[in-house]
N, C-alpha and C positions, 0 to 999 in steps of 0.2 A: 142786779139791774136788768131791765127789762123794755121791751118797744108797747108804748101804751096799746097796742094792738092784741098784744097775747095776755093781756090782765079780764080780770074774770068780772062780771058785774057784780057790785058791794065792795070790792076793795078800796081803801083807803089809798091814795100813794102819793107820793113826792115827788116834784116836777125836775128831773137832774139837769136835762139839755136836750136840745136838738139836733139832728144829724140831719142838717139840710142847710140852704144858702141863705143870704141874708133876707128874702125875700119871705120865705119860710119862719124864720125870727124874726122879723118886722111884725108878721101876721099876728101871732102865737101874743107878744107881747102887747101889740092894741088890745088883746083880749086880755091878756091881766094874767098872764102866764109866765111869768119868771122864774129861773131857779130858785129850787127852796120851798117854791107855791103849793099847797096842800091841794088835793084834788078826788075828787071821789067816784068811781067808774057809778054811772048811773042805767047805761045801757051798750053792752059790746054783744051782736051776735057773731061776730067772727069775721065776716066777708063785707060790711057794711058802716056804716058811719058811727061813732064813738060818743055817746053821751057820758060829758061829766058836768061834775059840779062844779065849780071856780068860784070862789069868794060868794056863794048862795045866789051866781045867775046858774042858770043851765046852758050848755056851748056842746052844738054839736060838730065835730071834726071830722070831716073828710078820711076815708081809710087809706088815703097817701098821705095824708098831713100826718093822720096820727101813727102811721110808719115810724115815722121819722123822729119822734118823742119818744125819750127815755126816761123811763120813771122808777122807783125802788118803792115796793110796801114800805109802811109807815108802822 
């Protein structure tokens, strides 16, 4: 397991949990982001905001939100 931050763009991965306040989970899930959720890095350069896929929208993530997301390859 992993912080959605250090995954490479094209991986597949698994949404485990978040390591943040409810404030943080409140967000993540309006998006459609729950444990279990499939999700596919569509764009990480490293230092900047995190594009993935979620159920075929595209969501870009703030690179403190997506700190905070723990994901495993699928």
């Amino acid at each position: 397991m992993h912080k959605l931050t250090q995954a490479r763009t094209g991986l597949n991965l698994i949404f485990i949990s978040v390591e943040g306040g409810r404030g943080a989970v409140q967000r993540l899930t309006d998006m459609g982001l729950i444990p279990g959720e499939r999700l596919k890095v569509l764009h990480n350069s490293g230092d900047g905001p995190v594009t993935v896929l979620i159920k075929g929208a595209k969501v870009a993530l703030g690179h403190g939100l997506a700190a905070k997301i723990i994901v495993e390859e699928e």
